[in-house]
ZAMARGU-4260 file (C-alpha; in steps of 0.2 Angstrom, whole numbers, plus 5000, padded with zeros to 4 digits):
<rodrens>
0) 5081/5028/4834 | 5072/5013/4835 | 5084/5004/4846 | 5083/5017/4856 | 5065/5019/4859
5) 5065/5000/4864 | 5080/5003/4876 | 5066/5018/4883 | 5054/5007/4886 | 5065/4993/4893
10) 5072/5004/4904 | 5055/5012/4909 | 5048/4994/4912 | 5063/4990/4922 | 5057/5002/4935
15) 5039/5000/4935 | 5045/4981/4941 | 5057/4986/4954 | 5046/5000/4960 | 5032/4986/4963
20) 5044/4973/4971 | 5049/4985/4983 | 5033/4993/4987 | 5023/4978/4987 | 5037/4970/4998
25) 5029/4980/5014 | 5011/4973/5013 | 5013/4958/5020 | 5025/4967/5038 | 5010/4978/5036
30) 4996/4965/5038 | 5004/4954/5050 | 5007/4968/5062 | 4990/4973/5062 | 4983/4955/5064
35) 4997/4951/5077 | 4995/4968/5087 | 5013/4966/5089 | 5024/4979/5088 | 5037/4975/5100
40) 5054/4973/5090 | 5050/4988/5076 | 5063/5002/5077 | 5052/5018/5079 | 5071/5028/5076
45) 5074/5014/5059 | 5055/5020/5054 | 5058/5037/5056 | 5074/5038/5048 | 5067/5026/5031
50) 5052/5038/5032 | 5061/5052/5029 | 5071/5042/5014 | 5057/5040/5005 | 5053/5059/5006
55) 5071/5063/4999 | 5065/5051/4984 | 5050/5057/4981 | 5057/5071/4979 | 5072/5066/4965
60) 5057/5057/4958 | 5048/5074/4956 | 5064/5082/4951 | 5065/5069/4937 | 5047/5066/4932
65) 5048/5047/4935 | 5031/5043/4937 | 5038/5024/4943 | 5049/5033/4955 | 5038/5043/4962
70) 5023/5031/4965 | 5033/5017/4972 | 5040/5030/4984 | 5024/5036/4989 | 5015/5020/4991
75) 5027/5014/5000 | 5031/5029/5013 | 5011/5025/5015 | 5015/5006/5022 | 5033/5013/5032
80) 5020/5028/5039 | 5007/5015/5043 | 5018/5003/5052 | 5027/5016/5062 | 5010/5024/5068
85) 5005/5006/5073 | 5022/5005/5082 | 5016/5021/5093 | 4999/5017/5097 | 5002/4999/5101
90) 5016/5002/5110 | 5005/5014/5122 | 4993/5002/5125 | 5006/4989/5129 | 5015/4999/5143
</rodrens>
């Protein structure tokens, strides 16, 4: 059983690293739209629809209990949502 709780561990610290990549991918769109103000070429219906992804994973995440799964999702359905409410309200004020 020793093997396998190292396989565990690897396989846990797997996802911690992708659920960082991923999530921490979508700080720096995040911070350059809201220094730039420019919103013009994001996809409201892309945002919408990746949005919504996220939910479904959260979701599995919850179903599995994987705390990795579930926080990278959440995080980053925080950035996706801030980027598409950005995308409305600037795009308002630029028409």
């Amino acid at each position: 059983m020793y093997w396998g709780n190292r396989v565990a561990v690897l396989i846990e610290f797997l996802g911690w690293m992708a659920a960082a990549c991923t999530t921490f991918s979508f700080i720096p769109q995040v911070l350059k739209i809201f220094r730039s103000r420019s919103v013009k070429d994001i996809s409201v219906l892309m945002y919408l629809i990746f949005c919504l992804g996220l939910l479904i994973w959260i979701i599995y995440g919850l179903c599995l209990k994987s705390i990795p799964l579930v926080l990278a999702n959440v995080v980053t359905f925080g950035l996706a949502c801030a980027i598409l409410v950005m995308k409305i309200l600037w795009n308002k004020k630029n028409n």
